[in-house]
C-alpha positions in Angstrom: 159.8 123.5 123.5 162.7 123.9 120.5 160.8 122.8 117.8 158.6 125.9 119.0 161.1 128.0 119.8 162.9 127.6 116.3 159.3 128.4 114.6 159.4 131.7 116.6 163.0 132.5 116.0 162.7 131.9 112.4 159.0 133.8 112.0 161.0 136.6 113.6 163.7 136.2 111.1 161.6 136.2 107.8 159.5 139.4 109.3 162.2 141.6 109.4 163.3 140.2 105.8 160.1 140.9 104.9 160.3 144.7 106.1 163.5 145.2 104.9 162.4 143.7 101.2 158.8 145.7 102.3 160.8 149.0 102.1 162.9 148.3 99.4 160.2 147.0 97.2 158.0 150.3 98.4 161.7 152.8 97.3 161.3 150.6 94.0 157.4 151.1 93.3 157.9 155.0 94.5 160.9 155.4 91.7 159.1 153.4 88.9 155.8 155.6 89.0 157.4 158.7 89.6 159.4 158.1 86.5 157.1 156.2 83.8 153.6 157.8 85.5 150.4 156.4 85.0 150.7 155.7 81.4 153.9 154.1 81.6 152.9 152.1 84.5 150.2 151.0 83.0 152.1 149.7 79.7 154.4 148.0 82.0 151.3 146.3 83.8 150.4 144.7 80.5 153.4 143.8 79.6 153.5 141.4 82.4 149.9 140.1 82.6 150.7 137.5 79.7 154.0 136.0 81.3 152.7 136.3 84.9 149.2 133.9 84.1 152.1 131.7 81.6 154.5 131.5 85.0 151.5 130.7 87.3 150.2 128.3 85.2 153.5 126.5 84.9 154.0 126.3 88.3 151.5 123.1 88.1 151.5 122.7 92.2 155.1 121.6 92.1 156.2 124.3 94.1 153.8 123.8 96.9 154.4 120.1 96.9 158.4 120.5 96.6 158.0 122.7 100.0 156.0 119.7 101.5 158.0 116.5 100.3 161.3 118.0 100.8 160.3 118.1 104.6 158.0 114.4 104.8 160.8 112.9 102.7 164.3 113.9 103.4 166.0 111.3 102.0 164.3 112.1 98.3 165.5 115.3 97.8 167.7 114.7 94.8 165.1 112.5 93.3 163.1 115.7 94.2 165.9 118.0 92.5 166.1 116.2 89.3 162.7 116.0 88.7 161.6 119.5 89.5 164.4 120.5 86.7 162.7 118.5 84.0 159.4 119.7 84.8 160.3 123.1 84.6 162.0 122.6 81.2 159.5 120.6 79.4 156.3 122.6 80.9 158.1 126.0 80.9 159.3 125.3 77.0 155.8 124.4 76.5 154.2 127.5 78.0 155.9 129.8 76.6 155.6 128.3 73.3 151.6 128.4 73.4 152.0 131.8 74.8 154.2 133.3 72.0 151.6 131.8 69.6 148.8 132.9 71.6 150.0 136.8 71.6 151.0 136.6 68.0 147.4 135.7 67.4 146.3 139.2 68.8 145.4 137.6 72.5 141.7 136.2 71.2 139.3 137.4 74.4 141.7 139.8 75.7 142.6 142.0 73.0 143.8 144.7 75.4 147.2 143.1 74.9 147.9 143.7 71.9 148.9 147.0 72.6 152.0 145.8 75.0 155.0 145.7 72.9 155.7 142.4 71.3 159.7 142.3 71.8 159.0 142.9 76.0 156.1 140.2 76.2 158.1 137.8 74.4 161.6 138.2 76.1 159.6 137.4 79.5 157.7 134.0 78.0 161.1 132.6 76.9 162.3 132.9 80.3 159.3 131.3 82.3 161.8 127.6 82.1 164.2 129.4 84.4 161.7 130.9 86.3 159.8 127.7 87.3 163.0 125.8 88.0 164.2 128.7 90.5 161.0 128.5 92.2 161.0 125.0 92.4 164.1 124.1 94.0 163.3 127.5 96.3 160.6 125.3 97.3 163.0 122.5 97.8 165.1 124.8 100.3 162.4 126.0 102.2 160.5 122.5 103.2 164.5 121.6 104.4 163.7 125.1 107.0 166.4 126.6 105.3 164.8 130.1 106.1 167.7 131.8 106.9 169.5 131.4 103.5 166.5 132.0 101.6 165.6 135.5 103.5 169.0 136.0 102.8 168.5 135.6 99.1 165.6 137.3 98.9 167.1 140.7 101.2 170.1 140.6 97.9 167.6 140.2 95.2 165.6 143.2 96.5 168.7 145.5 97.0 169.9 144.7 93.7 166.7 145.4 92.0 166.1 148.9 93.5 170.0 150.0 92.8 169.2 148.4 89.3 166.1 150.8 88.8 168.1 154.1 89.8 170.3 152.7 86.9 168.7 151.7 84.2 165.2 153.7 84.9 165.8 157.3 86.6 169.9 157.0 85.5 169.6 155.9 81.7 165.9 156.7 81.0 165.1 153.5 79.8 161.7 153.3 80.6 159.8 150.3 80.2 162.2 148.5 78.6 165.0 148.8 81.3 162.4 147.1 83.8 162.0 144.5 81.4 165.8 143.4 81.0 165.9 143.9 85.0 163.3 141.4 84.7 165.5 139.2 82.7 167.9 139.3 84.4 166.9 139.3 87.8 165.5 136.1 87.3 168.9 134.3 85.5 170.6 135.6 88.5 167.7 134.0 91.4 167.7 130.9 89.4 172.1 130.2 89.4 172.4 131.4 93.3 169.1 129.4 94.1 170.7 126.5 92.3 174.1 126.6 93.8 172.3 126.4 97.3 171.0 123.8 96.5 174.2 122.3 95.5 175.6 122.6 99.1 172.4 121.6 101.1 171.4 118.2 99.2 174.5 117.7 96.4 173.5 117.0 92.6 174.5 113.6 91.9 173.6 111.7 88.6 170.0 112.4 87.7 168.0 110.0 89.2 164.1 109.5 88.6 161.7 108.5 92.1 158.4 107.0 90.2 156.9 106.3 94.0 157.8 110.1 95.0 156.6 111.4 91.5 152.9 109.6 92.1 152.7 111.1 95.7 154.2 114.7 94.7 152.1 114.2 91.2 148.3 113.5 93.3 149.4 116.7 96.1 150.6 119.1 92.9 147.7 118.6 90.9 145.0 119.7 93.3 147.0 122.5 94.7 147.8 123.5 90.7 144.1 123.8 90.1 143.7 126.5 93.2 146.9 128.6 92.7 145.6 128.6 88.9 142.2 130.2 90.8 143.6 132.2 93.6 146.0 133.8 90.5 142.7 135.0 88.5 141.1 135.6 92.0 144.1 138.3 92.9 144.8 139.2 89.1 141.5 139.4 87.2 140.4 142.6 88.1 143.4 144.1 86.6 142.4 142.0 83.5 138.8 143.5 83.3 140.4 146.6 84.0 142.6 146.7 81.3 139.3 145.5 79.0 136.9 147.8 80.1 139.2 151.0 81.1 142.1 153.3 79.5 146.1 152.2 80.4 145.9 155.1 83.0 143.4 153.5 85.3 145.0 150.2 85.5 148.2 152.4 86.4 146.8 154.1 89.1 145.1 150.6 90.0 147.9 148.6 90.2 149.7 151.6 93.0 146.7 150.6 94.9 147.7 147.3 95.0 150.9 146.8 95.4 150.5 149.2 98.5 147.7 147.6 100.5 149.3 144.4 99.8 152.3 144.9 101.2 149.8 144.3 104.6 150.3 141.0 103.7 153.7 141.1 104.6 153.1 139.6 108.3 150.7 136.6 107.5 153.4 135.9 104.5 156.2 136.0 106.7 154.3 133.3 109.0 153.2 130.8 106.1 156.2 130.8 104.4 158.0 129.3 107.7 155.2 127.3 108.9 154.6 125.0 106.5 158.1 123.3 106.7 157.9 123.7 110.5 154.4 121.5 110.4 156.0 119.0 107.8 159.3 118.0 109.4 157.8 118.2 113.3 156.6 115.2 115.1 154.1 117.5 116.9 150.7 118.3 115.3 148.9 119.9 117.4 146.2 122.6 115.7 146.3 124.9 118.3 150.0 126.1 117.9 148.2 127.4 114.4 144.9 128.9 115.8 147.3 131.2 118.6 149.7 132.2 115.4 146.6 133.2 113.5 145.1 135.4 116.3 148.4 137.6 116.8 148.7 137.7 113.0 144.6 138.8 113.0 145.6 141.0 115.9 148.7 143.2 113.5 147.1 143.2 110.3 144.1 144.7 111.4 145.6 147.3 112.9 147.6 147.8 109.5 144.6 148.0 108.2 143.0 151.0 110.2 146.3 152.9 109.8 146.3 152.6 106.4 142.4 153.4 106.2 142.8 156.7 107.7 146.1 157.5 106.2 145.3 156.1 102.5 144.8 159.7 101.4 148.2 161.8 102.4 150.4 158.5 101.7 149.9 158.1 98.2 150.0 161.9 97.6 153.2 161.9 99.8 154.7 158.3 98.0 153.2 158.5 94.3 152.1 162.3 93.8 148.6 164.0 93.4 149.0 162.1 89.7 148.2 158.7 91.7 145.3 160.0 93.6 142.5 157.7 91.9 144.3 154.9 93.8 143.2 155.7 97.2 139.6 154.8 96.8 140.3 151.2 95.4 143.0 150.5 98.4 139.9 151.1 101.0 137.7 148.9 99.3 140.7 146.1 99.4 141.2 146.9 102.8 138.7 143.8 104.2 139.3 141.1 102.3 143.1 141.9 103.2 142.3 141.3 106.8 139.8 138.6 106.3 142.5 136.7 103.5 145.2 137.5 106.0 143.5 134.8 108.5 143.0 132.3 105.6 146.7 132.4 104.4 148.0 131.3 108.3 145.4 128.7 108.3 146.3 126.9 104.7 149.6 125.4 105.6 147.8 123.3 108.2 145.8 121.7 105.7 149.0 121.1 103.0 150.8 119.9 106.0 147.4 117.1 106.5 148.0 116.7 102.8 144.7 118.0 102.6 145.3 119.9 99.2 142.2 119.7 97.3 140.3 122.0 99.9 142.4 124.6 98.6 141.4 124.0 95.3 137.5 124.3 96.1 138.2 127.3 97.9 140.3 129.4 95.6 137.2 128.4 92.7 134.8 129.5 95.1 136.5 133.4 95.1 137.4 133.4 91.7 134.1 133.0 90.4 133.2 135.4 93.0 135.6 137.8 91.4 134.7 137.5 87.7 131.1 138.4 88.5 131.7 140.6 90.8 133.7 142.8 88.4 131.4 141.6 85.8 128.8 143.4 87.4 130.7 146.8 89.9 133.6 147.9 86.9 131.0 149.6 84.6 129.2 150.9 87.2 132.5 151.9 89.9 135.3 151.8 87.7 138.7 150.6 89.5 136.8 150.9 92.9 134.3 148.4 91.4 137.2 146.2 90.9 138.7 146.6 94.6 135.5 146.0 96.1 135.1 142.8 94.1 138.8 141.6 94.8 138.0 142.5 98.6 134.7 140.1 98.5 136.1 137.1 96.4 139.1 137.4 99.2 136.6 137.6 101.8 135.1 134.2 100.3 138.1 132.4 100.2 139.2 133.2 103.6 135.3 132.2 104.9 136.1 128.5 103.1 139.7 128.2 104.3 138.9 128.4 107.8 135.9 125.9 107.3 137.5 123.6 105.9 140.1 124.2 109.1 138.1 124.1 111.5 136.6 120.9 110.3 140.1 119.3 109.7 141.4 119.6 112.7 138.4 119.9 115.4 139.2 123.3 116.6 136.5 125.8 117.3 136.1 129.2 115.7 136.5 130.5 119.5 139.9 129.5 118.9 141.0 132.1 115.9 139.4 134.8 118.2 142.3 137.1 119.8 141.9 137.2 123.5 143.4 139.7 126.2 145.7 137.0 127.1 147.5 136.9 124.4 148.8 140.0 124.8 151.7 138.7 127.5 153.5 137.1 124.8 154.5 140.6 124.4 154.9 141.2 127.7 157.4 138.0 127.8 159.2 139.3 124.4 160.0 142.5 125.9 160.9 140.4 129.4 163.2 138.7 127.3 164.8 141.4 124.8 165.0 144.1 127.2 165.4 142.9 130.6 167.0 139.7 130.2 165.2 137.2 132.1 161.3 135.4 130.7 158.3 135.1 132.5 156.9 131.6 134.0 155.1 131.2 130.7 156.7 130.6 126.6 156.4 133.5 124.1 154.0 131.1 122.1 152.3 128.0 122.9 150.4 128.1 125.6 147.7 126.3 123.6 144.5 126.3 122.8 141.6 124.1 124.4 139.4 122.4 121.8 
C-alpha cells in the first residue's frame, strides 16, 4: 500500500540520519572528554542540569500535541503556529525567570549546583523562549510528515556542532565555556532555519487565535506535560543523585556511560519520530502495522545490546581513554531497560495517535518513582552502577506499563510483539529489491498481524 510504503521509505530515511547524526554526535562526545576530562565533563554536566529540567518543563506537552494536531487538523496550522509562539514566550520568559531566582538562591535541595558557574547556567535559562518555540513549530513540521526536511536539518545542526567543537574547544581551548556559547548559539541558529520552514510549508499570516484548537491541544498537552515532566527525572535523576551524593568526576565518567548506551536508541527513535505523523494523517488504523515495526525494532536493538555487552570494555578505553574506564560498569547495568524501553517507545505513538495521552502520564510516574528510590536505596551502596541499575529498572517499568496499556488499547495480544522467523523475509525482500531489482510476492512490511 503507499501510505505503507511512504512509512518505510521515510523510517529508512530518518535511520540513516540518525547514524550519520549517531557518528557525529559520538566524534563530538569523543573530542569533548578527551579535552575537558572527567572533571571538566562533569562541570559541564551541571551546568546543564538546571536549563535542561527549566527546558523540559517548558515544553508543557505542546510539542507532542503540535506533532499530533498538525496531522488531525491540517487546516489549523497557522492557528497552531501562532499560538505555539506565544506559549513559548510567555512560559519560556517565565521559566527562566523562576530559574535565575531559584540558582541565585543557592538551588535549595540541590545544592550541588551551586558550584556550576553562574554566568554559563544563566546564559542557557535566558534562552529556553527560543528553545521551546524551535521545538514547537519542529513539532508542527513533523505531524505535516515533513521528515525529509527535518533529517535534513537535524544532519546540518550536527555537522556544524562537531566543526564548532574542533574550534572553539580543541582549536581555542575554551573549555567549558566554548560549549556553552555553542550552546547558544546552536539553538538561535535551529530556531531561525526551523522558523523559515515553517514559513514555506504553512505561510505566517496575521496572528490569529483558534479557542476550539487551543481546548483540544490544551486537554492532549497537559496529560502528556505531566509524563515528559516524569520520564525527564526518570532518564535524568540519577545524574542528579549523583551529583548529590558523589564527586564532579563520577558524574563525568557517568554521563560517557550514557550518552554511549543511549545512542542504542537510535533505531526505536528513528521509528517514533516518523510514525506518529504517519498514524495521525492515515485513514488506516490498524494496530498490527505497529506490533510487526516493534518486533524488528526488538529484533536490532537487542542485538546492539549484546555487542555492546561484550565490547563495553575495549570501546570506551579505545573512544574515551583508560581515564573513562568507571563508565563501563554503569553502561551494562543500563543495558536492559534500553532494550525493554526500546519496545515501549515504538508502542507510545499508537496511543497519542488514539489521543490516549494520559496513559503516558501514569506510566512515566510509575518509573520515576521507581527511579528515585531505587537510587535512593543502590547509590550509597554501588555508586554510579547503583544509579544505572536503577535507571535500567525504572525503564524496565515504564516499558512493562506502555505496552499494557497497548495491548489493552488496541486488542492485540502480547504474542503479537514477539519476533518470529517469518519476519526475517522482509529482509530477504529488501535485499530482493536493493540488489537484484525485482520484490518477492510478499510487501517489505505489513503482512499483519492476527489478533
Amino acid at each position: 500500500m503507499p501510505e505503507t510504503r511512504e512509512l518505510v521509505r521515510n523510517i529508512g530515511s530518518t535511520l540513516v540520519t540518525r547514524i550519520v547524526t549517531l557518528v557525529l554526535a559520538l566524534l563530538s562526545s569523543v573530542l569533548l572528554a578527551r579535552v575537558l576530562g572527567p572533571e571538566g565533563r562533569g562541570i559541564f554536566a551541571l551546568v546543564m542540569i538546571l536549563p535542561s529540567l527549566a527546558g523540559t518543563i517548558g515544553l508543557m506537552g505542546f510539542e507532542q500535541a503540535n506533532a499530533v494536531y498538525a496531522g488531525l487538523e491540517p487546516l489549523r496550522r497557522r492557528a497552531l503556529t501562532w499560538q505555539s509562539a506565544a506559549v513559548a514566550a510567555v512560559m519560556g520568559s517565565a521559566l527562566a525567570a523562576v530559574g535565575a531566582i531559584y540558582f541565585r538562591a543557592g538551588a535549595p535541595g540541590l545544592e550541588a549546583l551551586g558550584s556550576a558557574p553562574a554566568t554559563f547556567v544563566l546564559l542557557l535559562l535566558a534562552i529556553i523562549p527560543v528553545q521551546l518555540v524551535g521545538l514547537y513549530w519542529s513539532a508542527i513540521i513533523r505531524g505535516m510528515n515533513r521528515i525529509q526536511s527535518l533529517n535534513l536539518l537535524e544532519v546540518g545542526t550536527r555537522a556544524a556542532g562537531l566543526a564548532s567543537i574542533v574550534v572553539l574547544v580543541w582549536g581555542l581551548n575554551l573549555g567549558v565555556a566554548g560549549i556553552v556559547w555553542l550552546e547558544v548559539a546552536m539553538t538561535l541558529g535551529t530556531a531561525i532555519v526551523v522558523g523559515v520552514l515553517l514559513w514555506t510549508a504553512v505561510g505566517w499570516g496575521p496572528p490569529v487565535w483558534d479557542a476550539g484548537l487551543w481546548r483540544r491541544v490544551t486537554a492532549f498537552a497537559l496529560p502528556v506535560h505531566m509524563g515528559s515532566i516524569a520520564a525527564y527525572l526518570n532518564y535524568r535523576v540519577d545524574e542528579i543523585f549523583i551529583a548529590t551524593l558523589l564527586p564532579p568526576e563520577q558524574l563525568g565518567v557517568y554521563v560517557i556511560a550514557v550518552a554511549l548506551v543511549e545512542r542504542i536508541w537510535i533505531l526505536p527513535g528513528s521509528v517514533s519520530n516518523v510514525l506518529l505523523p504517519h498514524l495521525t494523517s492515515s485513514r488506516e488504523r490498524g494496530a498490527s502495522v505497529v506490533a510487526e515495526i516493534c518486533r524488528h525494532v526488538a529484533m536490532w536493538t537487542g542485538a546492539a545490546c549484546m555487542i555492546l555487552l561484550v565490547a563495553a570494555g575495549p570501546l570506551v578505553t579505545l573512544l574515551y581513554s583508560s581515564k573513562f574506564a568507571g563508565a563501563v560498569a554503569p553502561l551494562r547495568w543500563l543495558l536492559p531497560g534500553i532494550f525493554t524501553l526500546s519496545i515501549g517507545k515504538v508502542l507510545v505513538g499508537e496511543l497519542l495517535a488514539r489521543e490516549k495521552a494520559r496513559y503516558t502520564m501514569w506510566a512515566s510516574g510509575a518509573a520515576v518513582v521507581t527511579n528515585v528510590a531505587g537510587n535512593l536505596l543502590l547509590v550509597p551502596r554501588m555508586g554510579i552502577a547503583g544509579a544505572a541499575l536503577a535507571s535500567s529498572v525504572s525503564y524496565s517499568v515504564l516499558a512493562g506499563v506502555v505496552i499494557w496499556y497497548y495491548l489493552r488499547v488496541t486488542g492485540t495480544r502480547w504474542t503479537s510483539l514477539v519476533p518470529r522467523v517469518e519476519d526475517l523475509s522482509a529482509y530477504k525482500n529488501l535485499w530482493c529489491r536493493v540488489f537484484r531489482g525485482h520484490v518477492t510476492e510478499e510487501p517489505v512490511m505489513g503482512r499483519g498481524t492476527a489478533k
